[in-house]
SELUM-783612 format. One record per residue (C-alpha): x, y, z; residue in one letter. Coordinates in steps of 0.001 Angstrom, whole numbers. Layout:
N
        X        Y        Z  r
        X        Y        Z  A
...
//
This chain:
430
        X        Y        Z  r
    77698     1521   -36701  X
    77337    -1824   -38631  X
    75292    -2136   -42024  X
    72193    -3396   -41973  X
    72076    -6680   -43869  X
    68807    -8118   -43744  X
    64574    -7724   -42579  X
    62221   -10040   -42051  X
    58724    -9556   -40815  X
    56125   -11932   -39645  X
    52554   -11867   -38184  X
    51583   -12928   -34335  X
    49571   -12197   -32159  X
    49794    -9997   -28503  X
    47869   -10434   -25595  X
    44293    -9697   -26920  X
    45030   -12427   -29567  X
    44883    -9351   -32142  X
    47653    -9779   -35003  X
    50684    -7120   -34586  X
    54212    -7576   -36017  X
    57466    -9501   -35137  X
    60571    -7832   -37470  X
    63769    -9736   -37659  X
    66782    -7359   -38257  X
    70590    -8962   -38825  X
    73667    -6824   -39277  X
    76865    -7523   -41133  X
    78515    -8214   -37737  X
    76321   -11506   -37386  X
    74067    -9857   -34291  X
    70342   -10821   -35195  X
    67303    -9562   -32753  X
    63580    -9755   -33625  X
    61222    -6976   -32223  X
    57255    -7233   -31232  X
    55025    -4249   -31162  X
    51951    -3246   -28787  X
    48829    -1778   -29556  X
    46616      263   -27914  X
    42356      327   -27051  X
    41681     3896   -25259  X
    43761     5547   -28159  X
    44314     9301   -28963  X
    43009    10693   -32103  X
    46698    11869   -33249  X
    48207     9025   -32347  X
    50262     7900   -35615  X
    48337     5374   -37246  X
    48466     1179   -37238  X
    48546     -120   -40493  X
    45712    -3093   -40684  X
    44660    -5134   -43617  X
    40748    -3892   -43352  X
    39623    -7440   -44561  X
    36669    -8312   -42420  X
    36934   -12416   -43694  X
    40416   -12636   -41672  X
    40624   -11008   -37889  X
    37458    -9098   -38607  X
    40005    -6616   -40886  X
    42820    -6664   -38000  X
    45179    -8549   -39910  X
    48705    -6884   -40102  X
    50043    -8748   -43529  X
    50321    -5554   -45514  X
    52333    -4279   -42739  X
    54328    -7130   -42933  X
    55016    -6969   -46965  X
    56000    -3676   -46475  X
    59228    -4624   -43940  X
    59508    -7431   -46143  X
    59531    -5476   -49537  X
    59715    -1764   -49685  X
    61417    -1231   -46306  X
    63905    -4268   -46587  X
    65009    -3162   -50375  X
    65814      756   -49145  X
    67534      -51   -46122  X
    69477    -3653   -46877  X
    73077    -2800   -47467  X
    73301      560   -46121  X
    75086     1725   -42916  X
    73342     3983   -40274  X
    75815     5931   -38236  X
    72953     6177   -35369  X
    69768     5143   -34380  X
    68096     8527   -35252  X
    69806     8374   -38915  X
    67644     4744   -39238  X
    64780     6330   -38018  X
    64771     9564   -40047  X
    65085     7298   -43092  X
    62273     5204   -42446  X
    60375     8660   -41847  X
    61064    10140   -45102  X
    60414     6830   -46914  X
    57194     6857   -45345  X
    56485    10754   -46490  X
    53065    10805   -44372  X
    52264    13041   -41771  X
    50909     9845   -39803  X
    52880     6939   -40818  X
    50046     5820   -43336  X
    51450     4560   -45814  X
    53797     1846   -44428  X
    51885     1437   -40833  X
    53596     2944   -37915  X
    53668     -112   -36274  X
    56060    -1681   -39170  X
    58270      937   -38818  X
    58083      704   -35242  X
    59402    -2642   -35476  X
    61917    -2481   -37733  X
    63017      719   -35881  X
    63307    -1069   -32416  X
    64801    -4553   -33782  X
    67914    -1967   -35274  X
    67921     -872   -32051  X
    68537    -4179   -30223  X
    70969    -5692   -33191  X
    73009    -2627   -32670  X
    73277    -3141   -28860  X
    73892    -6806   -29700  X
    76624    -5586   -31778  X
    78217    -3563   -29499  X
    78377    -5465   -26532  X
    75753    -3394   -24559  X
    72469    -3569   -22558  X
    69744    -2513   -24293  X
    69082      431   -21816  X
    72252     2006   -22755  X
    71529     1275   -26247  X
    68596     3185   -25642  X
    69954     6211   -23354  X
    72142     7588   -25940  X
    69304     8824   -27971  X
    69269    11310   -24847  X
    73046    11374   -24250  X
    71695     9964   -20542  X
    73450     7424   -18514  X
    70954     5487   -16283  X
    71885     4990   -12423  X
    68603     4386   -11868  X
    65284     2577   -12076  X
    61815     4027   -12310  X
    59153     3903    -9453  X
    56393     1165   -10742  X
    52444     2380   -11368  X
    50538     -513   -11328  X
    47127    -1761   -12804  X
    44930    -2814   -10045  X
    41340    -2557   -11450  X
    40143    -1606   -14675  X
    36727      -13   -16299  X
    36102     1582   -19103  X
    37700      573   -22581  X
    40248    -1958   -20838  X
    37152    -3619   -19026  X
    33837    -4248   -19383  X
    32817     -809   -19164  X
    31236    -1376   -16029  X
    33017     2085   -14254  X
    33787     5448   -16938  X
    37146     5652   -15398  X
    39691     3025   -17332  X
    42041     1728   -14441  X
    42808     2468   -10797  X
    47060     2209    -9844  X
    48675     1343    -7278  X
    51873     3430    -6394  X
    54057     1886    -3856  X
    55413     5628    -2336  X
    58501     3507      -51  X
    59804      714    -1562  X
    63506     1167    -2619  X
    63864    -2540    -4950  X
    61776    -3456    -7749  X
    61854    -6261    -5659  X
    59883    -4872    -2512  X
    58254    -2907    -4536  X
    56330    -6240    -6791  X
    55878    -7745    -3081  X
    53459    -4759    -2175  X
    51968    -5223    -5308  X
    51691    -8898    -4817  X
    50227    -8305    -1077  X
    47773    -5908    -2324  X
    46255    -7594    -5415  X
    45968   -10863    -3318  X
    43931    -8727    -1074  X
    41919    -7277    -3478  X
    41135   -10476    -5298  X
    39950   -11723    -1776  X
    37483    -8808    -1481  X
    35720    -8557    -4696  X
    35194   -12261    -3927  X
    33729   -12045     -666  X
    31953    -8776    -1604  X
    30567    -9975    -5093  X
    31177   -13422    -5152  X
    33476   -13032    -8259  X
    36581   -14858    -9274  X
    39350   -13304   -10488  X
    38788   -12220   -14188  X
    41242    -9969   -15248  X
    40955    -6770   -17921  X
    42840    -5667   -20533  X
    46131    -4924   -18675  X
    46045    -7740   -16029  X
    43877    -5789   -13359  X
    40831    -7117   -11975  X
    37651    -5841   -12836  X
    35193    -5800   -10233  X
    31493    -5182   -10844  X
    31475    -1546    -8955  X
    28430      343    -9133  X
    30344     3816    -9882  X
    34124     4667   -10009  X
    34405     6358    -6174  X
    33060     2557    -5246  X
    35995      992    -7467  X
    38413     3770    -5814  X
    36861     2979    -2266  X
    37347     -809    -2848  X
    41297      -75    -4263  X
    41435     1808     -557  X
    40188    -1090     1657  X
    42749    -3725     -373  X
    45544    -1650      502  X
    44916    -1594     4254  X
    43450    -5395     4522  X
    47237    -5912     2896  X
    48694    -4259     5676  X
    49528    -1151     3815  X
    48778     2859     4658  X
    47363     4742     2076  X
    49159     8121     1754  X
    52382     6892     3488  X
    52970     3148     2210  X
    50769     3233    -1062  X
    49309     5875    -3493  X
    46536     5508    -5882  X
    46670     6537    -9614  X
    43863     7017   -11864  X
    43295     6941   -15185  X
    40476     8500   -16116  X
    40252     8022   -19887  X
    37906    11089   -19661  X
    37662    11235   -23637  X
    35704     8376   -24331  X
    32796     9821   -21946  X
    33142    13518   -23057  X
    30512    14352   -25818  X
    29264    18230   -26783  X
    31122    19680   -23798  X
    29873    16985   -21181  X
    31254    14375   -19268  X
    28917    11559   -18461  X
    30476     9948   -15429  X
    28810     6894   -14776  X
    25779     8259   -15950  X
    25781    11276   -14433  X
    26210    14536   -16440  X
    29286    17073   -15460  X
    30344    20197   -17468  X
    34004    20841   -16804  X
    34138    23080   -14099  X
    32130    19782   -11965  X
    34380    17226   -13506  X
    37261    19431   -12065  X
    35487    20067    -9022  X
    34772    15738    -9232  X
    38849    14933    -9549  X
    39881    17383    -7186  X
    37526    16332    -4204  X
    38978    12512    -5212  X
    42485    13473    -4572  X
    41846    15164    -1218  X
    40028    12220      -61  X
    41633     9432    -1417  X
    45365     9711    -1505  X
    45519    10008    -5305  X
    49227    11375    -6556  X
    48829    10592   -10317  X
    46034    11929   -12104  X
    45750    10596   -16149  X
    43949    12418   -19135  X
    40948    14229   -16429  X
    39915    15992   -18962  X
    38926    15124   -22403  X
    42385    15215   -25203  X
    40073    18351   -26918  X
    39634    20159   -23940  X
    42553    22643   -23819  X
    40254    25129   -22269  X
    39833    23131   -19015  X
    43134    21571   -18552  X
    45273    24659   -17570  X
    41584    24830   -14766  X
    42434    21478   -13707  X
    46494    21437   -13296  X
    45690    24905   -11108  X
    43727    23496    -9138  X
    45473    19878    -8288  X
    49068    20512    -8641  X
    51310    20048    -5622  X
    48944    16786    -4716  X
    49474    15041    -7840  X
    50652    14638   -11216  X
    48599    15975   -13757  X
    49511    13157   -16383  X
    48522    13838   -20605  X
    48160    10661   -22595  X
    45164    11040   -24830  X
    45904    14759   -24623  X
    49733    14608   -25526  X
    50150    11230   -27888  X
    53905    11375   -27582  X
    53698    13665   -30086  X
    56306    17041   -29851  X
    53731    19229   -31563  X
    51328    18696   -28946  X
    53850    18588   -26173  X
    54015    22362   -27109  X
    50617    22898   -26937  X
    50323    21909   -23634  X
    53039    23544   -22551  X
    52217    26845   -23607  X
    49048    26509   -21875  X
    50169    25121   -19095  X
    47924    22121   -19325  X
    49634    19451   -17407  X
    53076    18519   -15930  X
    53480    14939   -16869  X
    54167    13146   -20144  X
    52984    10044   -20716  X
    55398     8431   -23282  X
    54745     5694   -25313  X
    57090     4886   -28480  X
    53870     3871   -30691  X
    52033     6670   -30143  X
    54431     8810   -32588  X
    56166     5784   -34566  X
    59499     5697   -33725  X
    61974     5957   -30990  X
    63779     8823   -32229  X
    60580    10938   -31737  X
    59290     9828   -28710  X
    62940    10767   -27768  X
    62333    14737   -28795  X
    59310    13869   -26859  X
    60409    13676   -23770  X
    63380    16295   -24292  X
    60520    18920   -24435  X
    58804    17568   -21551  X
    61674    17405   -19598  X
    62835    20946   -20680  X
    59648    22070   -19306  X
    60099    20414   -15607  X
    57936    17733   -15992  X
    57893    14081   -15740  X
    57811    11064   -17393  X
    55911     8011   -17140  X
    56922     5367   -19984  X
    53694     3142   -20886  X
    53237     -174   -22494  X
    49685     -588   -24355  X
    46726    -2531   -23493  X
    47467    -5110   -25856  X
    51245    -5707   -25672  X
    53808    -8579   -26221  X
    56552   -10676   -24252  X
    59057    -8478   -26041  X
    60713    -6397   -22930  X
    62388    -3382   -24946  X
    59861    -1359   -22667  X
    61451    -1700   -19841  X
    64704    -1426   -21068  X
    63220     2559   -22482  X
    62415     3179   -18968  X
    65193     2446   -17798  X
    67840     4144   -20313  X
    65528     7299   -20613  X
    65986     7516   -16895  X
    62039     7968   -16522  X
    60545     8836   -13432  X
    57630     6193   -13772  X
    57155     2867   -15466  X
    52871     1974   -16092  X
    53220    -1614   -17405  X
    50088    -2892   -16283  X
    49199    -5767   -13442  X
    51692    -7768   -11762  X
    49710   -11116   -14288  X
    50203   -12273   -17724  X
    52914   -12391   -19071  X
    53001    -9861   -21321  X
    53410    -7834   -18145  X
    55276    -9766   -16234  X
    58434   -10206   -19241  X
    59105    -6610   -18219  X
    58614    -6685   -14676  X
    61170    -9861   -15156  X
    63484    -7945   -17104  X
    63300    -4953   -14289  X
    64262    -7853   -11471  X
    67495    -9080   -13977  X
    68487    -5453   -14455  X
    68056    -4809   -10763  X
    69938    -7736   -10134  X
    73433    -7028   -12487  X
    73200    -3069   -11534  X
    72440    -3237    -8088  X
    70556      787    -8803  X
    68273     2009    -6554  X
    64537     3202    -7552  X
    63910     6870    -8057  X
    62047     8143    -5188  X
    58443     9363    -5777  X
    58352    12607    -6733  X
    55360    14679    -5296  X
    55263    14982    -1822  X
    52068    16506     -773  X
    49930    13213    -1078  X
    47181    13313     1037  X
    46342    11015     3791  X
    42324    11638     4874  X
    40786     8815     3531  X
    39221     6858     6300  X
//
């Protein structure tokens, strides 16, 4: 491996026009690559933590200029001039210089960034993709890409709040491009944004993620209305196209109940609440259902949906190996959720999904609400040979860097897209 020369660190902002950080890494061999990290809204509570400036005179205490004098300073001065042999030697460095349990001290999303701009010098370096750059963290060679998840509406924290649940997916079941696969999405959203303006008489303003954000009076009306703009497209729900959901159930869950657009469910009737939605709506991915506390409940809920869908931990797993375990042992779920910044580096999210995949599950790599035009993302999906890629709408460009960086990929590999998974979708919705 080369020796790392140089850092540099700078301030910008990502698609929320919220400050995160750019880090510029250059090697002895002359390679130079700059990295951009996301940030997320519906977070976990053991996600590792973003370091922000707390002044409330600059980007109401957003700012990320500590962050930044830390790559700049503390970070640059340990690392500058030394040789890493691997990308897990980097990380475990920038780990123990840290010496918090949550990445405190010098911000997880510095060392994210100086972590993942190693990471693409080194590939520059060596005269590879990124992806394989990437797979041999996991020893994995990729021959594949993942099947898409995509944002069609959004509620909760990544909207307006008008719905509890956060975003409704798309999940094209047939496609066998990335190609075909963004031309259903295309057809689809186009069809949608055609409804919710003859049905509400709204334009198209978009959430968090890309997604529209209709003004539905409850969440089975925003899955209903996700329904009817996959068949005025052209499409068959169940055969053609899936739904996903992403409940977000945390940030309604208070003293043991869920308040689901204002009505009141213990667990047992928020179980009862998912599980009729899948049988009547051809739902195959079901995300955080249950609150990230709940461990009683979640073993309740994967028994009683799995074989129709994937029961999918985000809130509930936070990339984070300790939890992974958890969950495992109690059987909570079969799907990991992975996203690098959730843990801090890409080393861990790496043991991550080792565990998950030692267990049988799958794995659905995730970008953040507010993300960047960097495309590394995709590139993790790829070389971690994930089953699943949630990157948000098929707008902005945030989103569509990635999807753009799937179509070049596509394009020099010629690699097929991993078929879907679960087969027992259901088809009753009429």
């Amino acid at each position: 491996m080369p020796l790392l020369e140089s850092l540099q660190a700078q301030e910008i902002l990502d698609s929320r026009g919220r400050p995160t950080i750019l880090a510029t890494c250059t090697l002895d061999t002359g390679a130079v690559a700059s990295a951009s990290v996301p940030s997320g809204a519906s977070t976990g509570s053991a996600e590792a933590l973003e370091l922000r400036d707390g002044d409330p005179k600059r980007y109401r205490g957003l700012g990320c200029l500590r962050a930044v004098a830390h790559i700049s300073g503390e970070i640059r001065d340990s690392l500058a001039g030394k040789r890493f042999e691997s990308q897990w030697e980097l990380d475990r460095t920038l780990i123990e210089l840290d010496a918090t349990r949550d990445k405190s001290r010098l911000g997880a999303n510095a060392i994210l960034a100086v972590s993942i701009a190693f990471a693409k010098a080194s590939a520059i370096s060596s005269g590879q993709p990124l992806y394989q750059q990437l797979g041999q963290l996991l020893a994995l060679e990729p021959s594949s890409f993942p099947r898409l998840t995509i944002n069609l509406f959004s509620g909760g924290m990544h909207a307006g709040g008008q719905v509890s649940i956060q975003d409704v997916l798309i999940v094209p079941l047939e496609t066998r491009t990335i190609d075909e696969t963004l031309v259903v999405a295309h057809d689809i959203y186009e069809a949608a944004a055609d409804l919710i303006q003859r049905r509400y008489g709204m334009r198209r303003l978009r959430a968090d993620e890309g997604g529209l954000a209709p003004p539905a009076r409850c969440s089975r009306e925003m899955i209903e209305l996700a329904l009817e703009a996959v068949a005025a497209a052209g499409y068959s729900a169940g055969h053609d196209v899936a739904l996903g959901l992403d409940v977000a159930a945390t940030h309604f869950y208070r003293e043991g109940v869920y308040t689901l657009d204002e009505e009141t469910l213990d667990a047992p009737e928020m179980i009862d609440r998912l599980a009729r939605w899948i049988e009547e709506y051809s739902i195959c991915s079901l995300e955080d259902g249950l609150a990230e506390e709940d461990w009683t409940h979640w073993p309740l809920l994967r028994r009683r949906i799995e074989g129709r869908a994937l029961i999918v931990g985000d809130d509930l797993l936070c990339t984070n190996p300790s939890r992974i375990k958890t969950a495992i042992d109690h059987r909570a779920c079969n799907t990991l959720l992975l996203k690098v910044n959730q843990i801090g580096t890409p080393s861990e999210a790496a043991q991550a999904c080792q565990l998950a995949r030692s267990a049988g599950w799958s794995v659905v790599v995730s970008v953040r609400s507010g993300e960047t035009e960097d495309t590394w993302a995709a590139d993790l999906a790829v070389g971690w040979r994930a089953e699943h890629f949630k990157n948000g709408s098929i707008t902005q460009s945030e989103r569509t860097a990635k999807y753009n960086r799937l179509l070049d990929m596509e394009r020099q590999t010629g690699w097929p897209v991993r078929p879907w998974r679960t087969s027992s979708i259901p088809t009753s919705y009429a």
